[in-house]
C-alpha positions in Angstrom: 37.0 17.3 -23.6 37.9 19.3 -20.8 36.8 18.3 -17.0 35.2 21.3 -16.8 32.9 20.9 -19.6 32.0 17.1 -18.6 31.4 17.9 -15.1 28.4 20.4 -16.9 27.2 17.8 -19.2 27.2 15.4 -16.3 25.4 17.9 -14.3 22.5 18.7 -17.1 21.9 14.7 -17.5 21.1 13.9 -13.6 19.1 17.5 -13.7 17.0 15.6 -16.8 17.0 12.7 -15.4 15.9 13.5 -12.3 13.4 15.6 -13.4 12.3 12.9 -15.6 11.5 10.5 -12.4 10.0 13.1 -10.4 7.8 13.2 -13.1 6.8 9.8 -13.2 6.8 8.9 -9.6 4.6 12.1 -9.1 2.3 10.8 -11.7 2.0 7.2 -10.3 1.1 8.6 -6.7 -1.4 11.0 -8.0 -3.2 8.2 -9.7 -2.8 5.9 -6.1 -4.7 9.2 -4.5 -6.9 9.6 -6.8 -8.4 5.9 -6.3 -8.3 6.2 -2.2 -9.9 9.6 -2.9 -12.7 7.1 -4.5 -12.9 5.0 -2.3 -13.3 7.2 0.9 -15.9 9.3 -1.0 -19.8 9.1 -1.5 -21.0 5.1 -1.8 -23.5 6.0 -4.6 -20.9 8.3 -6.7 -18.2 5.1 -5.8 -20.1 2.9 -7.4 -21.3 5.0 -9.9 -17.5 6.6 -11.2 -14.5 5.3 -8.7 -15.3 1.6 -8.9 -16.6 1.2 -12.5 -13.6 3.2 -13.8 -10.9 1.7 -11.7 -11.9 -0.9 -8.3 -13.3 -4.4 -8.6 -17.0 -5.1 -7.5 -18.0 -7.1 -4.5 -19.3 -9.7 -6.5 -17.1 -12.3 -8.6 -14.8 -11.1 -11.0 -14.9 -10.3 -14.7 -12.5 -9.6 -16.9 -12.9 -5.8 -16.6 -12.1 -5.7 -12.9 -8.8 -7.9 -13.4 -8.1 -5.1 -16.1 -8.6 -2.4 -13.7 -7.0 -4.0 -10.8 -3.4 -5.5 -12.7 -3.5 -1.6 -14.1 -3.8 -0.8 -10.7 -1.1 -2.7 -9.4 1.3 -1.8 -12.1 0.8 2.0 -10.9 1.3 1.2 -7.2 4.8 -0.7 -8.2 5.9 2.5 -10.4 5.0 4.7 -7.6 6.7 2.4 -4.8 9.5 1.0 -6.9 11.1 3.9 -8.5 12.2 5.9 -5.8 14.6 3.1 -5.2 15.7 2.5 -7.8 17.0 6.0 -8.5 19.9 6.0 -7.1 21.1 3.4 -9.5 19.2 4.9 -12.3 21.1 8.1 -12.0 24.5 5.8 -11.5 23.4 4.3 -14.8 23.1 8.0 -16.7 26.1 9.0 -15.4 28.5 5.7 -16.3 26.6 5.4 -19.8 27.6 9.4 -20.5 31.2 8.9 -19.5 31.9 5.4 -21.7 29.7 7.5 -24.8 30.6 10.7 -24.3 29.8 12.0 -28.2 25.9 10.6 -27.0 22.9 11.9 -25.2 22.1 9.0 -22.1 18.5 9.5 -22.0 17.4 7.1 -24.5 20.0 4.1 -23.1 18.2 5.2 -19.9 14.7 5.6 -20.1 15.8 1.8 -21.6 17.2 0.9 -18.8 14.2 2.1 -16.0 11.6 0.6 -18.8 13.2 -2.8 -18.2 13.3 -2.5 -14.5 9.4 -1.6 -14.4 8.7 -4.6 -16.8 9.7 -7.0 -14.2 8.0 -5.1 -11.7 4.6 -5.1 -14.0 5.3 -8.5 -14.1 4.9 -8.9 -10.7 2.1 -6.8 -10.7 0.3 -9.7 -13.0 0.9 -12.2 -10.1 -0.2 -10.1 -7.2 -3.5 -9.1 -9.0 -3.9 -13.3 -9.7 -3.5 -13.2 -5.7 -5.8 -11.0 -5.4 -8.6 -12.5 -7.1 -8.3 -15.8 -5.4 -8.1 -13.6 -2.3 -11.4 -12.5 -3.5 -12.7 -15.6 -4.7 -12.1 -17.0 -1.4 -13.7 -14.5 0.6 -10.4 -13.5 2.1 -10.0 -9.8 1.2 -12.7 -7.1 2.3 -14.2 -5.0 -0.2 -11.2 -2.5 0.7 -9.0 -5.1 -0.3 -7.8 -5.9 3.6 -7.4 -9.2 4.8 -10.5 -10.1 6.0 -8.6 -13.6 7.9 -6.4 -12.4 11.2 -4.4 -16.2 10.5 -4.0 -14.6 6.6 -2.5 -11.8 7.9 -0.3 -13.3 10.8 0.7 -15.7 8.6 1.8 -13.0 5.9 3.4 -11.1 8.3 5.5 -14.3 9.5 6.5 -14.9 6.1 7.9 -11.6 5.3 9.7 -11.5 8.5 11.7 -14.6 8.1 12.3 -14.1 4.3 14.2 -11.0 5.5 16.9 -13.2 7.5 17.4 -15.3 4.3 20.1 -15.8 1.9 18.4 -15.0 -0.8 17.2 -11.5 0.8 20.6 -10.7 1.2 22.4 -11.8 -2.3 19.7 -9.6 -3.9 19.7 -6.9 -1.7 23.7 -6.9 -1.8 23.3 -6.2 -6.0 20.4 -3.3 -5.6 22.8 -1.4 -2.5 25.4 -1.5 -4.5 25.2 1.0 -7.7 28.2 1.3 -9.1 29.3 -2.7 -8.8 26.6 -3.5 -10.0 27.2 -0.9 -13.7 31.1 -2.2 -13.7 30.0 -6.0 -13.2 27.1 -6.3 -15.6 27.5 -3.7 -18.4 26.4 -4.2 -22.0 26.2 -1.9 -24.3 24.4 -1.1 -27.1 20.2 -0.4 -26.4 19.5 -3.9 -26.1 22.2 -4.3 -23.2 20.5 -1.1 -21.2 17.1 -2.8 -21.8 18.7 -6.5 -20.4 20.2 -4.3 -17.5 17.2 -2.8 -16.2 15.2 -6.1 -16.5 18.3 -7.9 -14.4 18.3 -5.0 -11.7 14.6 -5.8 -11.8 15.0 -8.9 -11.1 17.2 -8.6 -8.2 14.5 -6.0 -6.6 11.8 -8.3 -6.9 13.9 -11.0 -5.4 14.7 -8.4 -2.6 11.1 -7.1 -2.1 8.6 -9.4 -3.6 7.6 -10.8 -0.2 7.7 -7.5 1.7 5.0 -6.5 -1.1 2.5 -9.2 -0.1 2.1 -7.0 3.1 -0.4 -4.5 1.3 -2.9 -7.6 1.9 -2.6 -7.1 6.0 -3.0 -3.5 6.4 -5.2 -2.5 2.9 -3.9 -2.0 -1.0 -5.8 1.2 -0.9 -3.9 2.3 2.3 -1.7 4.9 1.1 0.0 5.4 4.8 0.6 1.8 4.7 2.0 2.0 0.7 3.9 5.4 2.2 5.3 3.3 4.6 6.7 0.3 2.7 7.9 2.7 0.2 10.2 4.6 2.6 11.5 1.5 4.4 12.8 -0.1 0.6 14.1 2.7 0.0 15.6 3.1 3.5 16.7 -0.2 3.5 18.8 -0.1 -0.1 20.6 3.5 0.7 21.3 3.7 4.2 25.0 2.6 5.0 23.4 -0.3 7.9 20.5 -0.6 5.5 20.4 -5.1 5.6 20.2 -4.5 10.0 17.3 -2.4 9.4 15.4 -5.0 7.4 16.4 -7.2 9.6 15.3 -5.2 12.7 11.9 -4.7 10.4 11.8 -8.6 9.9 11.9 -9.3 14.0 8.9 -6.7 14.2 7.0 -8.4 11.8 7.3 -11.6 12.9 6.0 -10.7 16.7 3.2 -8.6 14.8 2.2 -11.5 12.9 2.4 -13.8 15.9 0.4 -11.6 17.8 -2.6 -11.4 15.2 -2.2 -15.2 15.2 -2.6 -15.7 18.4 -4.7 -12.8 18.9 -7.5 -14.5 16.4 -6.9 -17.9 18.7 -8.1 -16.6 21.7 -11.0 -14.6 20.5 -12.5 -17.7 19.3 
């Protein structure tokens, strides 16, 4: 097969591909606009359509609203996750058409990103269990905000250190790293793209998991704030200084949270 005429293969698959995630990430965001849009609207029609179809009530939990708000989550971590992980996604296509040339790569894939956003819908099971003891507690508003200034701070602490730690980096080292990551972990077969999406998974969640627990301080629901987290992952796994920028992020969040801390001390 001639250069020529892989180089236009190549080119078709990321064009597929691509348009494939746009597709999904578009989808996953309208869905996160369509519940703020909800939420900001009339109380009556809220209660009525926006938090019977997709928010928790004020009162206790049922099994319904854990439905609604795990389905919830798993949207928000499609939406927020995916963008990062493109870059490796489209690394993925592009390896798995050059070592089987004779096949199409969107199967092996769509395989691949299904097993990263397993362990990301994973994750979405424990931060909606957070949530309702968050809610149990009397810790989150009915916006799903931190309702406890020492919650928050202490949050906020958390994520900042966690971003200094080994573990941040050995995970973040795999996800800013595309093609090491394809030469030093590829299977083949379907079953190897699915086990390699659920590793690369694995090693975002290990990266980001903490980082995600800040939708508790500034709202769920608060798409700036989702915006915001969205771009700095992203930021953080592309850019060529991208681990001093988490840490930079880290020293900010750490005075943040000390602030609220401190902050909630003296207004007492």
């Amino acid at each position: 097969m001639s250069v020529a005429i892989v180089e236009s293969i190549l080119k078709h698959d990321r064009t597929v591909v691509v348009a494939g995630l746009a597709s999904i990430i578009t989808l996953a965001w309208a869905y996160m606009f369509f519940l703020a849009e909800s939420m900001d609207g009339n109380m009556a029609e809220n209660m009525e359509l926006g938090m019977q179809m997709a928010m928790p009530s004020v009162q206790a939990w049922g099994l319904t609203d854990f439905i609604f708000m795990f389905f919830m989550w798993s949207v928000m971590m499609v939406a927020m996750m995916t963008p990062s992980a493109s870059p490796m996604i489209l690394m993925f296509s592009r390896f798995n058409r050059k070592q089987n040339q004779q096949q199409a790569p969107f199967l092996k894939t769509g395989l691949f990103l299904s097993g990263y956003l397993i362990v990301w819908i994973g994750y979405s099971v424990l931060a909606t269990l957070i949530q309702w003891a968050l809610h149990s507690m009397a810790l989150l508003s009915p916006m799903m905000v931190s309702s406890s200034p020492v919650l928050g701070g202490v949050l906020l602490i958390g994520a900042g250190i966690f971003q200094f730690t080994p573990l941040k980096h050995a995970c973040l080292s795999h996800c800013r790293t595309p093609l090491g990551f394809l030469m030093n972990e590829w299977q083949e077969g379907n079953r190897g793209a699915l086990r390699m999406g659920l590793q690369h998974g694995n090693y975002c969640v290990g990266c980001c998991w903490l980082i995600m627990s800040l939708l508790f301080v500034a709202g769920v629901m608060n798409l700036l704030w989702v915006a915001t987290l969205t771009a700095y992952v992203l930021v953080e796994k592309i850019i060529p200084q991208g681990h001093w920028v988490g840490r930079a992020i880290g020293l900010l969040i750490i005075g943040w949270g000390l602030q609220m801390i401190v902050g909630a001390n003296f207004s007492i």
